[in-house]
N, CA, C and O atoms as CSV, one atom per row, in Angstrom:
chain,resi,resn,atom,element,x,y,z
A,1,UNK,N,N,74.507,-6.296,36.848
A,1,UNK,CA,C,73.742,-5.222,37.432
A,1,UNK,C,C,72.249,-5.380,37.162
A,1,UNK,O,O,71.492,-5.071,38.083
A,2,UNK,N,N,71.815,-5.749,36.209
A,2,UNK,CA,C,70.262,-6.175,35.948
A,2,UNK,C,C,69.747,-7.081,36.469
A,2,UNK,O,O,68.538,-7.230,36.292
A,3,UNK,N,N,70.519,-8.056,37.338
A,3,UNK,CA,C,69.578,-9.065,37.699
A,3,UNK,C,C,69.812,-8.413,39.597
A,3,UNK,O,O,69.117,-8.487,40.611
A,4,UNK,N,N,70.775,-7.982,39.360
A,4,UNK,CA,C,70.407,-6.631,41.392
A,4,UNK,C,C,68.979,-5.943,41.074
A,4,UNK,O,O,68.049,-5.855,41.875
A,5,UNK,N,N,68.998,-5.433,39.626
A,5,UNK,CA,C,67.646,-4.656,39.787
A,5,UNK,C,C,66.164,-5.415,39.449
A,5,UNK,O,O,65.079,-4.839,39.529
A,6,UNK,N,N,66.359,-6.872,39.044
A,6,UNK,CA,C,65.549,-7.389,39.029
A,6,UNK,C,C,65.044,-8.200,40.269
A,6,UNK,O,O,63.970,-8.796,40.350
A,7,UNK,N,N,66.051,-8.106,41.244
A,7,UNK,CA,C,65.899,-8.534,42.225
A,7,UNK,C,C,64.701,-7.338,43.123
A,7,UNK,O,O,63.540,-7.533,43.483
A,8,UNK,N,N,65.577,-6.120,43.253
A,8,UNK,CA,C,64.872,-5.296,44.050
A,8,UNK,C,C,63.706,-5.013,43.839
A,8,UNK,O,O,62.928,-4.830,44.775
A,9,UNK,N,N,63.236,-4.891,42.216
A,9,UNK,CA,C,62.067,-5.203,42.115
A,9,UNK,C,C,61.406,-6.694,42.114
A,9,UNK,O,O,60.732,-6.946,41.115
A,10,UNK,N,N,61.477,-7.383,42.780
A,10,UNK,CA,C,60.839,-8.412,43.190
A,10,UNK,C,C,59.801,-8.391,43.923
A,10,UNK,O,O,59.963,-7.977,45.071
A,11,UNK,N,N,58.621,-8.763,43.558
A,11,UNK,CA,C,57.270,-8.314,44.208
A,11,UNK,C,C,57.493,-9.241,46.012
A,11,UNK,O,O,58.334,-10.081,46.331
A,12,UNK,N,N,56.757,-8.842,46.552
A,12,UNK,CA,C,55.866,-9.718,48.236
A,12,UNK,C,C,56.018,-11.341,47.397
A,12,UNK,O,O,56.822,-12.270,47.483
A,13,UNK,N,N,54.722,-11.059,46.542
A,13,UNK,CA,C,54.339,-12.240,46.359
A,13,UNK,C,C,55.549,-13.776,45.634
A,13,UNK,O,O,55.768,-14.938,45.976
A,14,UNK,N,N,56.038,-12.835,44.506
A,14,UNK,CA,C,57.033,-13.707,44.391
A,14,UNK,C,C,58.134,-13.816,44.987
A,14,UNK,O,O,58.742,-14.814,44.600
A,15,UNK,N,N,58.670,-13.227,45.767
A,15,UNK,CA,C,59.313,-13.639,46.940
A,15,UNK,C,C,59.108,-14.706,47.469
A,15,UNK,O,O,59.895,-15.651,47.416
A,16,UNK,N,N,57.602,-14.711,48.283
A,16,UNK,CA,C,57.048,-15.679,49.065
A,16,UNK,C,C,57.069,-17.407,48.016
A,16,UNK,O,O,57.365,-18.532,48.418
A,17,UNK,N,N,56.742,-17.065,46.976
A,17,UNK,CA,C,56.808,-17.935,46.378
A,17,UNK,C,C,57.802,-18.598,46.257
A,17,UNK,O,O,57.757,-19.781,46.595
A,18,UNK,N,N,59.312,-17.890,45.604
A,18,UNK,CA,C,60.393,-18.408,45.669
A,18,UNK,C,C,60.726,-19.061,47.166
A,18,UNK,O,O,61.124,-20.221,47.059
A,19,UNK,N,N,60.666,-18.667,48.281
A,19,UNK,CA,C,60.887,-19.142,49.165
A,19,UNK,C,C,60.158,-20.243,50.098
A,19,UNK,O,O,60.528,-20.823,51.119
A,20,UNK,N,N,58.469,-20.316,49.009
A,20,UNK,CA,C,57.794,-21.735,49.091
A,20,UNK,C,C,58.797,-23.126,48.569
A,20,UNK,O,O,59.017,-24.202,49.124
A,21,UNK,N,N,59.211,-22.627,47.426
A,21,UNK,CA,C,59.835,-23.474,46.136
A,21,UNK,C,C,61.135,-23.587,47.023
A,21,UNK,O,O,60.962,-24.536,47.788
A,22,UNK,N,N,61.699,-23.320,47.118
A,22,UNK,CA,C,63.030,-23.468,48.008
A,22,UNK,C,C,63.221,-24.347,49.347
A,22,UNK,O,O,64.339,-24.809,49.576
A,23,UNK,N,N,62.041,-24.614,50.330
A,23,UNK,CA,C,61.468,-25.029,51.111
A,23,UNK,C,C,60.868,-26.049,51.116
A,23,UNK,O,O,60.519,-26.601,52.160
A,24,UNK,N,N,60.606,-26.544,49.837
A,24,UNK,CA,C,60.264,-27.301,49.025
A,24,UNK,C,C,60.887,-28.573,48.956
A,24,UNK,O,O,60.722,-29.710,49.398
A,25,UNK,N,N,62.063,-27.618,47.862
A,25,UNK,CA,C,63.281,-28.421,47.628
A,25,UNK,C,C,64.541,-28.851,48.510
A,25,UNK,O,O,65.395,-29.725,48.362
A,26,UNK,N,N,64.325,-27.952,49.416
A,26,UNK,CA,C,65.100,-28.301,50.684
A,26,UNK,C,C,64.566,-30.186,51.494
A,26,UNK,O,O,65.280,-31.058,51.990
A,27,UNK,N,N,63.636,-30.149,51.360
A,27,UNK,CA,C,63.149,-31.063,52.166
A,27,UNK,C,C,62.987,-32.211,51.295
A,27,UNK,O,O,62.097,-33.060,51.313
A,28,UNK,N,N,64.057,-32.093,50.479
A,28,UNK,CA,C,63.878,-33.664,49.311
A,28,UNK,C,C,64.699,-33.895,48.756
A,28,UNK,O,O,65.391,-32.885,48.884
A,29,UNK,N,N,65.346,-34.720,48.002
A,29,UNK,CA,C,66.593,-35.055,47.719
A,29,UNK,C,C,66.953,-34.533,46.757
A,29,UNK,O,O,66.311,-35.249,45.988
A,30,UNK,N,N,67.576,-33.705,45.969
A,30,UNK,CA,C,67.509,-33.221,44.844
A,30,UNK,C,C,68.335,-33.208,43.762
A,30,UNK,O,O,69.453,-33.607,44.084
A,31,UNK,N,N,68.229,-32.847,42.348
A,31,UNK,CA,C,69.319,-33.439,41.276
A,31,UNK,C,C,70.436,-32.105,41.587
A,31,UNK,O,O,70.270,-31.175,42.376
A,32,UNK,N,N,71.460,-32.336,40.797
A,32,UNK,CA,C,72.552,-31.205,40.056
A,32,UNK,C,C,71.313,-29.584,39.837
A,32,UNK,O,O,71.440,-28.589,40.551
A,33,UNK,N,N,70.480,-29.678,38.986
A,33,UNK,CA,C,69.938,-28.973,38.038
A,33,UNK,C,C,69.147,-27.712,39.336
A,33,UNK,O,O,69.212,-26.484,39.380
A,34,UNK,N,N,68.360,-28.844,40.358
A,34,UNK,CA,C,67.942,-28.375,41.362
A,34,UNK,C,C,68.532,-27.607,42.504
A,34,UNK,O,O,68.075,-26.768,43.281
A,35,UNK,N,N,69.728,-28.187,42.342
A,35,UNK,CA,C,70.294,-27.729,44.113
A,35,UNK,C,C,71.284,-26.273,42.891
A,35,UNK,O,O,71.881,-25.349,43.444
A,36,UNK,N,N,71.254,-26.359,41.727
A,36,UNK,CA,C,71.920,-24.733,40.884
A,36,UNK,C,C,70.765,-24.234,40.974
A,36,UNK,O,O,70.996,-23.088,41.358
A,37,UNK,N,N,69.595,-24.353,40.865
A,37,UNK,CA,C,68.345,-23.966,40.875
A,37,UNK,C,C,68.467,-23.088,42.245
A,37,UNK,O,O,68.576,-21.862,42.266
A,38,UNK,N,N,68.423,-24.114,43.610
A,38,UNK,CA,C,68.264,-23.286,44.790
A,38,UNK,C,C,69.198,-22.395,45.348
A,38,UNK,O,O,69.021,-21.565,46.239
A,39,UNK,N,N,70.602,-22.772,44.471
A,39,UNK,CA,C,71.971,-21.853,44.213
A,39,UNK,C,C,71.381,-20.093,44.174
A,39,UNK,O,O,71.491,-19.090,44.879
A,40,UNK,N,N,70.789,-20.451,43.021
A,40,UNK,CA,C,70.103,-18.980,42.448
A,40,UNK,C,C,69.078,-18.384,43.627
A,40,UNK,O,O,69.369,-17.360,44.244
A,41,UNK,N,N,67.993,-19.046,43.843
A,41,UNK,CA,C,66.970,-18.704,44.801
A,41,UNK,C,C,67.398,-18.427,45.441
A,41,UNK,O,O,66.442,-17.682,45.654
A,42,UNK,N,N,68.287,-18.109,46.461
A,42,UNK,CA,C,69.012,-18.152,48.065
A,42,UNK,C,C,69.675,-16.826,47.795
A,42,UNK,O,O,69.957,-16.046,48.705
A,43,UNK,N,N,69.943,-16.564,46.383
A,43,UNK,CA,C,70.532,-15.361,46.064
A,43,UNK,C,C,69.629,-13.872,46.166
A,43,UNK,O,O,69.785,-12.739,46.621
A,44,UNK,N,N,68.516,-14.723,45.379
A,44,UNK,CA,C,67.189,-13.912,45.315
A,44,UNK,C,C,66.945,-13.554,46.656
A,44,UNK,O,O,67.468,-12.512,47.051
A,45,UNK,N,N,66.325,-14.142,47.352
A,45,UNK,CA,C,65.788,-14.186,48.738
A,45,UNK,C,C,67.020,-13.278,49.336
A,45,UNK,O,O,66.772,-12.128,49.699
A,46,UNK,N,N,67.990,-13.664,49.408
A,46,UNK,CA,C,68.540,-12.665,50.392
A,46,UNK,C,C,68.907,-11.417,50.065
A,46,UNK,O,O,69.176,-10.539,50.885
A,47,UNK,N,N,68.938,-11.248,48.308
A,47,UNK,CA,C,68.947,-9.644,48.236
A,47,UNK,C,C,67.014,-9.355,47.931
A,47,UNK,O,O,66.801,-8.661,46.937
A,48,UNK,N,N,66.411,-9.581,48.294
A,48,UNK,CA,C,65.248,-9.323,48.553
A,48,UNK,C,C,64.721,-9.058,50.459
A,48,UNK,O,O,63.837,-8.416,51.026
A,49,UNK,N,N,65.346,-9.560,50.698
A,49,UNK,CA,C,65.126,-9.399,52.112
A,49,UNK,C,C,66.236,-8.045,52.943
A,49,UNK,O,O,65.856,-7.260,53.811
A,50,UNK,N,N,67.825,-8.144,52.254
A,50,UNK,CA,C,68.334,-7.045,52.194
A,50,UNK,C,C,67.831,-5.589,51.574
A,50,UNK,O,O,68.180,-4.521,52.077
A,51,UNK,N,N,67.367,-5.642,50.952
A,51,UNK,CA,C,66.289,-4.748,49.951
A,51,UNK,C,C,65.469,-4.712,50.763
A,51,UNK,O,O,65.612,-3.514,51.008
A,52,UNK,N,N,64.879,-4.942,51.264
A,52,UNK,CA,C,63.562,-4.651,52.397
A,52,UNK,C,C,63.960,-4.212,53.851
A,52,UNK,O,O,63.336,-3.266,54.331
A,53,UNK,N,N,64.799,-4.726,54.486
A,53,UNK,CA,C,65.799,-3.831,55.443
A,53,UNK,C,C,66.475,-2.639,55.021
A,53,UNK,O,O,66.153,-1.646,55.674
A,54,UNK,N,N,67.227,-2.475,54.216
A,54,UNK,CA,C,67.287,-1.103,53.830
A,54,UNK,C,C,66.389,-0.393,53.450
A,54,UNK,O,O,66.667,0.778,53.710
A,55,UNK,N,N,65.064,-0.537,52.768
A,55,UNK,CA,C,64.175,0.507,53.274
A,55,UNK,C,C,63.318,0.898,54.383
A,55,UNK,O,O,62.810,1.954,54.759
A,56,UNK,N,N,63.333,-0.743,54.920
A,56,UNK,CA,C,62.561,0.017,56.381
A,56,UNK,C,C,64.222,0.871,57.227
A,56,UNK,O,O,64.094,1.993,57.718
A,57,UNK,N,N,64.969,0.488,57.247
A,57,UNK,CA,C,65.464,1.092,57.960
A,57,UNK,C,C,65.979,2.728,57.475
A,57,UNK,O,O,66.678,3.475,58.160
A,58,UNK,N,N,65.435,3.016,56.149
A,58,UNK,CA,C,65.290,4.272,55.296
A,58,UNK,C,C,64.046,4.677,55.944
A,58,UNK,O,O,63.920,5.798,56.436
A,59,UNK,N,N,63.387,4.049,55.954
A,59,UNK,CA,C,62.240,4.590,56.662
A,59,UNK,C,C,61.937,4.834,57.771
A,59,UNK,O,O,61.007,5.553,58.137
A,60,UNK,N,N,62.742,4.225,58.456
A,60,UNK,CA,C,62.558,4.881,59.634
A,60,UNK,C,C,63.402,5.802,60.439
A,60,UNK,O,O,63.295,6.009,61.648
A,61,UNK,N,N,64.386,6.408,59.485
A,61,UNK,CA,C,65.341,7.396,59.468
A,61,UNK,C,C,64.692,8.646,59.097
A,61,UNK,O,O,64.956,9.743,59.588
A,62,UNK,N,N,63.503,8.318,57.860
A,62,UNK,CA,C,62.760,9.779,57.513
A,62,UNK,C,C,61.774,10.070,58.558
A,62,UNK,O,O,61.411,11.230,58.753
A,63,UNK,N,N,61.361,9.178,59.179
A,63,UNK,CA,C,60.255,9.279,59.712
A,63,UNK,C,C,60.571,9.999,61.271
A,63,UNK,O,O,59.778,10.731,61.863
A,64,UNK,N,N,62.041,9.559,61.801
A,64,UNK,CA,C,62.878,10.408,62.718
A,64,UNK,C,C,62.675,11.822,62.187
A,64,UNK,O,O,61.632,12.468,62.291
A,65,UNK,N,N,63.696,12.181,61.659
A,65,UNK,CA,C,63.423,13.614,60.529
A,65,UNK,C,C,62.294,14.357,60.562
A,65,UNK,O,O,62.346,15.545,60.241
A,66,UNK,N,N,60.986,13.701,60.996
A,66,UNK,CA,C,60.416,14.554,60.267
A,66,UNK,C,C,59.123,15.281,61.642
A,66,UNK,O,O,58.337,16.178,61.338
């Protein structure tokens, strides 16, 4: 459960970053250590991007509402 909430708080910036680094490593051949590495990242990124769809789409449910 702490690393869901470390996710959601995941800033813009490191987001973007992780998904520099990932993009990165995608485009090169990579060890064991790396491709568990981008295992993790891919995890990040997509509950970061899920996390950001559910609030815009929170948001734009209040913003109906109101």
């Amino acid at each position: 459960m702490d690393e869901i909430r470390q996710i959601s708080e995941l800033g813009e910036i490191e987001y973007h970053l992780t998904v520099v680094e990932f993009d990165f490593l995608w485009n090169r051949r990579t060890t064991l250590q790396e491709q568990s590495r981008m295992d993790n990242m891919i995890k990040i990124i997509d509950a970061f991007e899920e996390n950001r769809w559910q609030n815009q789409k929170a948001s734009r449910t209040n913003s109906a509402c109101i």
